[in-house]
N, C-alpha and C positions, 0 to 999 in steps of 0.2 A: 501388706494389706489383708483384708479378709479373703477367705474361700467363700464367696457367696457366689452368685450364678452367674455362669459368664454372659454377657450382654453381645447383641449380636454388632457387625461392625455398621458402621455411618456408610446407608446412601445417599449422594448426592442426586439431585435433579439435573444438573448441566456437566456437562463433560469438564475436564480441565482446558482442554483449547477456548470452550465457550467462554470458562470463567476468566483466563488471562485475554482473550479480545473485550472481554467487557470490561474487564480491569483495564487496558488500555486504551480505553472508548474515551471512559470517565477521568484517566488522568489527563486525556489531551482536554476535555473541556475543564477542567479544574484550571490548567495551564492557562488558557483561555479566559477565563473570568478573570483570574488574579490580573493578571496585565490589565485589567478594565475592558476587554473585550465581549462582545456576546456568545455565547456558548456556540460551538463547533462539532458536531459531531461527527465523523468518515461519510456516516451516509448524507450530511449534508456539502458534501464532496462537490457533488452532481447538480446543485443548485446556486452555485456561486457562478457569477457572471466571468468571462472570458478573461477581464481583465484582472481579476481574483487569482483565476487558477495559473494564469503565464506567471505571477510572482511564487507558486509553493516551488521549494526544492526537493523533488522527491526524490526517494530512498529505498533501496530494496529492504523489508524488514529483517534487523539482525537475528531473526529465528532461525529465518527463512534459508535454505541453502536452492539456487539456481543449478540446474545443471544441463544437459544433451543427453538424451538418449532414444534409439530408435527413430531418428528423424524428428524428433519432437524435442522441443525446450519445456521442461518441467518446475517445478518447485514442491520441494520438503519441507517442513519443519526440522532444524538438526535433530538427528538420534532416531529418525522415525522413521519408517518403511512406506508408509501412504505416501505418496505423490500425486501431481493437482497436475493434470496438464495445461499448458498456459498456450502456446500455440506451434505450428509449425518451423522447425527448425531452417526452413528455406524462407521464410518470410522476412527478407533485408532489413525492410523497414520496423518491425519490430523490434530483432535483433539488435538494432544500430539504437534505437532506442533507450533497450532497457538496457543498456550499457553504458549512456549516459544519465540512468538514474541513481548518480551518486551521490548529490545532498549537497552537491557543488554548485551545478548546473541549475539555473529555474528551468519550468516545464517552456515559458516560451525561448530562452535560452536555446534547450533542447529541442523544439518545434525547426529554431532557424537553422543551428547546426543537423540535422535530421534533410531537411529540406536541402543543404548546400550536398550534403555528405551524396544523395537519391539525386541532385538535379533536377527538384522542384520547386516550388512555389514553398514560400514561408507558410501560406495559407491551413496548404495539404498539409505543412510539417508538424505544425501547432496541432491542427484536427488529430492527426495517426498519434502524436503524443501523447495530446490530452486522453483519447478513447482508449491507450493504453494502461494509459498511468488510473482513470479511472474504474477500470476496468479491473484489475490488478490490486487498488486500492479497496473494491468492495469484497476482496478474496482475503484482505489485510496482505497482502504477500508486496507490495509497496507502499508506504505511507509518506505523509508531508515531516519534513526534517524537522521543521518548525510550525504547529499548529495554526491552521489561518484560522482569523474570526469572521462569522458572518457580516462586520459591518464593514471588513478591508475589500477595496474596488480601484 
């Protein structure tokens, strides 16, 4: 090529992490339409009725690495030194949770087993699950296996 002047490099306005969650925002609503459904976005997560969220199977995301340390259960993105603290490693009910967030299990699945596991109420167990799973899900550090649509109830 030419010796002409060197041009300086490309900044971007959003980080890479911002740009693969928003790349992965828009493929789960693309997912979404196509099946004939209505667009879904994560953050409409939180507004789908009870009987919505007990069918998603969620999933820890395959970025994501979980781990322990210093009394706390954290999460990384693999290869990355930042870590997100998620919550106290003595916290059972947590615990017991995200461990059955494998893509197997639905959340109310998980709610009753949760519940049997503690010796409470399916009620309690459903609640600690869902406010996990959604809780986690707006960190993206769990998602639905299978995208729900706003109009599934």
């Amino acid at each position: 090529m030419s010796d002409g002047p060197v041009r300086p490099g490309l900044r971007f306005l959003y980080s890479r992490r911002t740009f693969w969650r928003a790349l992965f925002q828009e493929m789960l609503v693309a997912s979404g339409v196509v099946h004939g459904g209505r667009e879904c976005r994560l953050e409409d997560l939180g507004h789908l009725p009870d009987e919505a969220l007990a069918k998603i199977r969620p999933i820890v995301h395959p970025a994501c690495q979980i781990f322990v340390d210093d009394g706390d259960v954290w999460s990384r993105v693999r290869g990355k030194e930042e870590a997100v603290r998620l919550f106290r490693a003595d916290d059972v009910a947590s615990r017991v949770a995200l461990g059955m967030f494998d893509g197997e299990r639905t959340l109310g699945e998980i709610g009753t087993g949760l519940a049997e596991a503690l010796d409470r109420d399916e009620e309690w167990g459903f609640r600690r699950a869902r406010g996990l799973f959604l809780s986690l899900a707006n960190r993206l550090i769990c998602i639905p296996k299978d995208p729900p649509q706003l109009g599934e109830a």
